[in-house]
C-alpha positions as CSV (number, residue, x, y, z in Angstrom):
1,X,-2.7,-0.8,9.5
2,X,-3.8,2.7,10.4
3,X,-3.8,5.9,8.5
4,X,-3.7,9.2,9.8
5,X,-6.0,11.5,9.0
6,X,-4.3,14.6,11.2
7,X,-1.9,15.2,12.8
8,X,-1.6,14.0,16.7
9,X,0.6,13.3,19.8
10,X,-0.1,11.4,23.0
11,X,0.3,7.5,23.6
12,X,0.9,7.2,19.8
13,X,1.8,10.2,17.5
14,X,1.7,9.9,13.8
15,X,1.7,12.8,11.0
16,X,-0.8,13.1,8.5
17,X,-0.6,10.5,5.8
18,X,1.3,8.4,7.7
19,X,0.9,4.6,8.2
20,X,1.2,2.9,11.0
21,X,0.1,-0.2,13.0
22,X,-1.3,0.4,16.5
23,X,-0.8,-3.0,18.2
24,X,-3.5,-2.0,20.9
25,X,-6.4,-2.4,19.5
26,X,-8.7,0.0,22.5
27,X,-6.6,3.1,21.2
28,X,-7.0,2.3,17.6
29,X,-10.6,1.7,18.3
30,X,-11.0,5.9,20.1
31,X,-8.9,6.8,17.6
32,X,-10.8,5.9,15.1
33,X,-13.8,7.2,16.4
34,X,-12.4,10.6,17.8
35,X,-11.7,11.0,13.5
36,X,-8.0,10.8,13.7
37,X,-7.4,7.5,11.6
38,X,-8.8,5.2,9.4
39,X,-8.1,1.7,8.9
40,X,-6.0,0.3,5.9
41,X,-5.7,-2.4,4.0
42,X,-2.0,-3.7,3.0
43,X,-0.4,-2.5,-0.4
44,X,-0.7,-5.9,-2.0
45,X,2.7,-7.4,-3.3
46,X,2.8,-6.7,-6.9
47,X,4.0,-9.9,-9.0
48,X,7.6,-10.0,-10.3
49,X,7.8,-8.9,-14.5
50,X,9.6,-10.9,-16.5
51,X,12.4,-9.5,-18.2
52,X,12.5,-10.1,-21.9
53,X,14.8,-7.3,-22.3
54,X,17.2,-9.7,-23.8
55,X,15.4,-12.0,-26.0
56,X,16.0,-11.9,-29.6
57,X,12.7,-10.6,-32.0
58,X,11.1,-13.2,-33.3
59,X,10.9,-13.2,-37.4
60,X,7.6,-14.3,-38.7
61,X,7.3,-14.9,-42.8
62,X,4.8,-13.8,-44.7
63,X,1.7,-15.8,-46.5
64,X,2.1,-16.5,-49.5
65,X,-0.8,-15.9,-52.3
């Protein structure tokens, strides 16, 4: 994944910001080098929360003494 650092058109065209993957890797490669991307990692998948919206409080008594 590829991130554009300007703005640019010709065999690929991208915006800045915007993320994109350049399947050949010889244009990614100049374009890298002429300073208009950067490589990017992947947004990792964040993990699923569980819902405990509907669970009942739990009572807890207090210690005696």
């Amino acid at each position: 994944m590829y991130k554009a650092k300007v703005s640019f058109s010709g065999v690929v065209s991208m915006n800045v910001g915007e993320v994109a993957d350049i399947a050949d890797v010889n244009i990614a490669k100049d374009l890298i080098k002429a300073g208009y991307i950067e490589e990017v990692k992947p947004a990792e998948k964040a993990k699923p929360v569980k819902d405990t919206s509907n669970k009942k409080p739990t009572r807890t008594r207090a210690k005696k003494g």
